[in-house]
N, C-alpha and C positions, 0 to 999 in steps of 0.2 A: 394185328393185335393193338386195339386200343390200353389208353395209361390203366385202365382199371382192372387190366389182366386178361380178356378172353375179346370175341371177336364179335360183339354185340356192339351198335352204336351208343348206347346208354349206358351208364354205370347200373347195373338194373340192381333191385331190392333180392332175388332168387338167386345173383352170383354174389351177394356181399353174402349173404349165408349158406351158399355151399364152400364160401373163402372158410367164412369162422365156424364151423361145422361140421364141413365135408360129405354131407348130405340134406335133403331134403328138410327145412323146417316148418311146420303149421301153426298158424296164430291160433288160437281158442279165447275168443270172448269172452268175457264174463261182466254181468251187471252188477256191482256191489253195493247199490244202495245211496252212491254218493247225490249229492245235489252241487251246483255254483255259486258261487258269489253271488255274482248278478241276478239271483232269481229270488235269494233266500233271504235279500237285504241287507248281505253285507258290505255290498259298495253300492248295488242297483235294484230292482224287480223287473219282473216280465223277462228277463231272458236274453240271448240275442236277438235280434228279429229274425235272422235267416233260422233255428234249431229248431230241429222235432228229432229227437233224439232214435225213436222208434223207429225210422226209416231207416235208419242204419245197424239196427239190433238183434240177430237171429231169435229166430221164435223160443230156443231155450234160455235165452238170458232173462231171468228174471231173478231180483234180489230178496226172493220169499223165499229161495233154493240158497243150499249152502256155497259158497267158493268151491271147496271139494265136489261137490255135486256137478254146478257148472263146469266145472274142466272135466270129469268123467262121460256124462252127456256130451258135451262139447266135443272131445277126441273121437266118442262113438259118433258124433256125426258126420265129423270131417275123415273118418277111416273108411268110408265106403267112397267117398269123393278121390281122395288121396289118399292110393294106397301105399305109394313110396315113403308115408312122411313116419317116420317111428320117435321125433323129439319136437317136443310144441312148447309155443310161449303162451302164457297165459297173458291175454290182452285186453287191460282193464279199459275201455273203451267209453260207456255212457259218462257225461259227467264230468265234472273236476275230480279224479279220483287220489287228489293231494288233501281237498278239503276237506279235512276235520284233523283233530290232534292225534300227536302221533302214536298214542299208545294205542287207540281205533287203527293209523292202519300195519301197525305191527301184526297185529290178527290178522290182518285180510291178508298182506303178500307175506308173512310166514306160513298162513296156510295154504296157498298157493304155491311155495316154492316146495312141501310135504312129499306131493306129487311124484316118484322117479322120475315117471316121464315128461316132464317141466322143466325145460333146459335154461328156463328164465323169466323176466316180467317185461313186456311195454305195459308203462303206464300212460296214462293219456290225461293232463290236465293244462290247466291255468298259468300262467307267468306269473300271476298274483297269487299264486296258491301252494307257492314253494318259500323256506327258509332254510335256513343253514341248517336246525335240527331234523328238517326232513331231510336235508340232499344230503346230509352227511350219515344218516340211517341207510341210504338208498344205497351210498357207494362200499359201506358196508356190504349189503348183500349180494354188490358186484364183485366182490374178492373173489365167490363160490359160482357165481351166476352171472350168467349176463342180463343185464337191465336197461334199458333203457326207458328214457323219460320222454313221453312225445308234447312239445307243447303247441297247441291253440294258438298261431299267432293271427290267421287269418289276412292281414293286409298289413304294409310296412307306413301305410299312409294312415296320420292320427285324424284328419276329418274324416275317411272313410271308419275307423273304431268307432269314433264318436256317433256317426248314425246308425248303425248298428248296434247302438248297445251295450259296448264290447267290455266297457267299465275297467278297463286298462291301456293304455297308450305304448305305441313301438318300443321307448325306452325301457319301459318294463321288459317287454320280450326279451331284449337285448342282454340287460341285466341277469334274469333269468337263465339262459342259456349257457351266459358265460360262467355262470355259476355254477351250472350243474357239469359241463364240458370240463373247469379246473378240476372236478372232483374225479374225472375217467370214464364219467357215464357216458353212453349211448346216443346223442340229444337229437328228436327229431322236432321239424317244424312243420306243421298244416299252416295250407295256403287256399283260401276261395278264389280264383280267377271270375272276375265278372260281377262282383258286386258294384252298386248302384255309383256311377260318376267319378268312377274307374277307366280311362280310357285305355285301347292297345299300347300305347307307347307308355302310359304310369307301369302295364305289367311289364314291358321291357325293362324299363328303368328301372324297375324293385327289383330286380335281380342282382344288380350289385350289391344294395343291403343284404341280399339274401346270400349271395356271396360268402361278406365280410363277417358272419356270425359265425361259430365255430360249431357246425352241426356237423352230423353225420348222416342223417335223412333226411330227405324231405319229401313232401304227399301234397298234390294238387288235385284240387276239386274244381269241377266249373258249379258255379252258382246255379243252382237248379232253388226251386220255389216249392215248398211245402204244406199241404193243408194245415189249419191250426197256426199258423204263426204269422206273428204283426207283419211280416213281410210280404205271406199273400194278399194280405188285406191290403195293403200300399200299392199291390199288383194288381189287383182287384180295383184299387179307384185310381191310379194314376200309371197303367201303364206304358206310358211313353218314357219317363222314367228307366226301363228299364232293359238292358237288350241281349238278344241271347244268339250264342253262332250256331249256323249250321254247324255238323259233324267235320264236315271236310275246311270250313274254314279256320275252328278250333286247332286240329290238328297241322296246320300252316301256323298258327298264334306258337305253338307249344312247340314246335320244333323251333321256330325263332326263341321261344325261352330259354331252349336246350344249348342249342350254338353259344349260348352266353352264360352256364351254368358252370361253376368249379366243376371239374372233372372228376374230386374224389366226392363230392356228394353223391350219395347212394338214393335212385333214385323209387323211393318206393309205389306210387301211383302219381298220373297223370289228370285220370277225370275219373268220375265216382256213379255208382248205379245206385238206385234204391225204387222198390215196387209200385206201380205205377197208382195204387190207390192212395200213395203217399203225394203224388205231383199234381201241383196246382199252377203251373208254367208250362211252357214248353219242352218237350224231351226229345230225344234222340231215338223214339221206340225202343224196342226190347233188343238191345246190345249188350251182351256180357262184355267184363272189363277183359277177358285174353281176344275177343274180335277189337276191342279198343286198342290193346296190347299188336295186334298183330298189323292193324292198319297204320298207328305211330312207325313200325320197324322199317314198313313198306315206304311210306313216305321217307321218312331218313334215308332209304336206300336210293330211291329213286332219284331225291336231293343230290347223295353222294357227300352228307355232312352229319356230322356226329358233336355230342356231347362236349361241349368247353373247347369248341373250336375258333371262338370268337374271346374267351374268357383272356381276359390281362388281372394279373395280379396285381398292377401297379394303381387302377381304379377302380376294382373292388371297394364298393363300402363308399364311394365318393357321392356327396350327397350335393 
């Protein structure tokens, strides 16, 4: 029995919510329409370089459909997949879905919380796209609901933001988080492994920062290249620039992240899929994320090492 209660080497994302639950939970996307900072002019344009939001967006997410629509669709598409799951979070996904004022998204996640079967919200936005009167609205509808805020940090290193795009720097995140964490919220962090001049030993070492922030989640993607964005174009004319692991090396990378990760951070994804008419890099062929899932378990086993096995408290966060 590992510290996080059951006999998995990970603190996985499926036992933190049969803890607060006691059953099955399913996320249900929804596209509401938002746009970012960085695209819209209010800190940058063009975007990150690495985003095409589409690759990651189920064919019923569209914001010309109502909130109530998408999560009705939504459930009927995930009830034939999952039939165990009878309580879903509505998972605002595309997008900053902080940016705009607050009486905009009063409408969105009150109507989304409408629902019976809507046990709560992930939001998913920006560290620049929170303020006290949003997170103090938010933890509000945490009194009834569970909510949680997922933020976009992507890398704890500010040269790598800066080529990217990212039009916020680490301290931001930081801020951000801690912000939202004092109020009771949920907080997760997104993390790209592998972006451009990022070495194996920076992603070791950003684990302490990642550490030291007071999250509850965290989700790791590997850098994968997308048609449509300034990224494959950089990939496209300069790629030495930029490099990508085999399957089985990645998985050697990520359990070394693991051995060094707090133990109660929940961990919700490790590397990420999206269809292959979307990749303009290299991929891993057609791998769903439970054969990713089940090849990580195997390795930890075979290691015979598990989650915050390496983790010291005492240099957490030491920079």
């Amino acid at each position: 029995m590992y510290p996080w209660g059951d006999e998995r080497r990970f603190n996985s994302y499926a036992g933190y919510f049969r803890k607060l639950f006691g059953s099955r939970v399913q996320k249900v996307t929804i596209n509401a329409g938002f746009t970012c900072p960085n695209r819209d002019g209010t800190v940058a344009e063009g975007g990150c370089t690495f985003c095409n939001n589409e690759a990651f967006t189920p064919s019923y997410c569209t914001p010309t459909k109502s909130i109530a629509t998408q999560i009705a669709e939504g459930i009927e598409f995930h009830a034939n997949r999952y039939r165990h799951a009878d309580r879903f979070l509505a998972y605002f996904q595309s997008f900053s879905n902080t940016h705009a004022p607050l009486s905009r998204l009063r409408e969105i996640y009150d109507e989304a919380l409408c629902d019976p079967r809507v046990a709560g919200i992930v939001v998913g936005t920006r560290p620049d796209c929170v303020d006290d009167e949003k997170l103090d609205y938010f933890a509000s509808l945490a009194r009834d609901h569970y909510v949680a805020i997922e933020f976009g940090i992507e890398s704890c290193y500010d040269q790598t933001l800066r080529a990217v795009n990212r039009g916020h720097d680490f301290a931001c995140a930081r801020r951000a988080v801690e912000a939202a964490a004092r109020r009771g919220l949920h907080v997760g962090g997104h993390f790209i492994l592998g972006l451009p001049g990022e070495t194996d030993q920076m992603l070791l070492d950003q684990t302490d920062r990642i550490n030291a922030l007071p999250l509850t989640t965290v989700k790791f993607h590997q850098l994968q290249i997308f048609r449509g964005t300034t990224m494959a174009s950089r990939y496209a004319a300069h790629p030495e620039e930029f490099r990508f692991w085999e399957l089985t090396e990645y998985l050697d990378l990520f359990v070394e992240i693991l051995r060094r990760l707090r133990p109660d951070l929940v961990v919700e994804r490790f590397a990420g899929e999206a269809p292959p008419r979307y990749h303009a890099g290299p991929t891993w062929g057609l791998i769903r994320n439970d054969q990713l899932l089940a090849l990580l378990e195997k390795r930890l086993e075979e290691r015979n090492v598990w989650q915050g096995e390496l983790y010291h408290p005492k240099i957490a966060g030491k920079e």
